[in-house]
N, C-alpha and C positions, 0 to 999 in steps of 0.2 A: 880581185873580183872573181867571184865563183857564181856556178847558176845551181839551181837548186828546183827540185820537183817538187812539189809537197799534193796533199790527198787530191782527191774528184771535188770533195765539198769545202775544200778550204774559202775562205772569204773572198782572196784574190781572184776565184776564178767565179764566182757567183755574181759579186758587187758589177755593177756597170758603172763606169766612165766616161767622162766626157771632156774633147777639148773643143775651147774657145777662141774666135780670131774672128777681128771684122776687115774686110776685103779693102783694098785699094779702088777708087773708084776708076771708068772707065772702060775702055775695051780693053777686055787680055787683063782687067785687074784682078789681084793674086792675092790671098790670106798668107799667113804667116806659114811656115812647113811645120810638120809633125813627123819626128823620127821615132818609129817603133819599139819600146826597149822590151818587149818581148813578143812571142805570136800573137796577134792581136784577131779579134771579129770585130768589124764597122757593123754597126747596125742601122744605123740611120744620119742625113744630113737634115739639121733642121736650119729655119732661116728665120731673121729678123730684121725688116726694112728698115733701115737708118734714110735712105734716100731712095725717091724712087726712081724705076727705069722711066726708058721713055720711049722704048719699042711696044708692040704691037704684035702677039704670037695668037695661031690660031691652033688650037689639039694639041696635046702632050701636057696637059694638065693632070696629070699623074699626080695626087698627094694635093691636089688644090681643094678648092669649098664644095661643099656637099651639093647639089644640084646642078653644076657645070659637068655638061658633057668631058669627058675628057678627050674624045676625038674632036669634037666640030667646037667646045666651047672657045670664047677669046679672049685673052689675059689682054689688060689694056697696063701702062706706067708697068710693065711688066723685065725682066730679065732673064739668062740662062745662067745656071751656073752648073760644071761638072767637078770632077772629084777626081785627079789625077795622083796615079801610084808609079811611086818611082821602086826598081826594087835592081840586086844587085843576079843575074841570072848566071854568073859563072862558078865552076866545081868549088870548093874551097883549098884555095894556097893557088889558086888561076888569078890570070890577072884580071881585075875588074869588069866587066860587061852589063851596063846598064839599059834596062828596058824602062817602057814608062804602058801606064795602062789608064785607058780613060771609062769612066762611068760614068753615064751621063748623056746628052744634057738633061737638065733639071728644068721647067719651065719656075720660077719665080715669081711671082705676083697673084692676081687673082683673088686674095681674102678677103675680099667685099664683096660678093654677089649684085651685080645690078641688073638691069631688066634684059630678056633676052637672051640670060646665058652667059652673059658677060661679064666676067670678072676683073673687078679694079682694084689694081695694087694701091695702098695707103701706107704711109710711115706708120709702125707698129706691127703692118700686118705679116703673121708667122705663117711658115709650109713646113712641114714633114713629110722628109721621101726616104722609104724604106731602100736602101742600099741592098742589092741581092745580086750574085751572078747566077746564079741557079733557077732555070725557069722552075716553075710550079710549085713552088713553096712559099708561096707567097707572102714574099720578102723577108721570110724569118731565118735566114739560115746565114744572111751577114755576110761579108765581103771580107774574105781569110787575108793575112797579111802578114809574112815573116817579120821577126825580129830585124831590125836592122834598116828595114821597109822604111820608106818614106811617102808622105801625100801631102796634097795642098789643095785648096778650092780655085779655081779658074773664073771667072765671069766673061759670059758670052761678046757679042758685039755691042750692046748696051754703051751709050760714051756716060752715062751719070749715076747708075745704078751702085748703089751702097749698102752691102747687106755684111749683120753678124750672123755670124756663123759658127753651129756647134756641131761634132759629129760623138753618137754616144758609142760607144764601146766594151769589152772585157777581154779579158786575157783567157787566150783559148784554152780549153778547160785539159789540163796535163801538160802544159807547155812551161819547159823549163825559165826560170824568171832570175834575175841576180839577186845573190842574194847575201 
């Protein structure tokens, strides 16, 4: 195996990607992992209700329906879900040292607007949350992730909540790839 650089404009580093995993239901239920095979940028977690919650959050509807406050609105059948980075922090030829990094939470629910402000989660219904650690770029700038990096979806305290889950991606642009 060999890695390889290729241009600014090659395909690999323009195309976006995506992977897919539906969660374990539950509290603490988990998606499948995803190991990085090269530098990668997340750009977004989006969601798709197979079952809904049965909690009750009020504010943090970041990325919910258009006329729900995001501070004071309330997701009803709703769930949390974050986005945990496992990554390996020690020199290389050291012995392993694993951190983990969390993003998140996500409030989940809410894509049905009902009266009041209040938003109710339905099987079907989808959310898009822009992944970013960088304040004020407003979320375009993606969540960097070495090669080698690992992540998974988490769901909150929810005990029924069942959601697919995709997160889109590309390989960060000059990052050597195998090749």
């Amino acid at each position: 195996m060999s890695l390889k650089s290729m241009g600014y404009d090659h395909p690999s580093y323009t195309a976006r990607m995506s992977w897919t995993s539906i969660m374990t239901a539950g509290s603490a239920g988990v998606s499948a992992k995803f190991t990085a095979h090269a530098a990668l940028l997340l750009f977004s977690l989006n969601t798709y209700t197979t079952i809904v919650g049965t909690s009750t959050y009020t504010g943090g509807l970041v990325g919910g329906p258009p006329g729900v406050n995001a501070t004071t609105g309330v997701a009803v059948a709703a769930t949390q879900l974050s986005l945990i980075r496992i990554t390996n922090t020690a020199a290389s030829g050291a012995t392993v040292a694993l951190s983990t990094t969390t993003v998140g939470p996500f409030t989940v629910g809410g894509s049905f607007l009902g009266a009041g402000g209040t938003a109710t989660n339905q099987v079907g219904g989808s959310n898009q949350f822009a992944l970013n650690t960088t304040a004020g770029t407003a979320g375009l700038g993606g969540v960097s992730i070495n090669q080698g990096d690992q992540f998974y979806i988490v769901n909150g305290t929810d005990a029924t909540a069942v959601e697919l889950v995709t997160i889109d991606y590309q390989i960060t642009p000059l990052a050597s790839v195998t090749a």
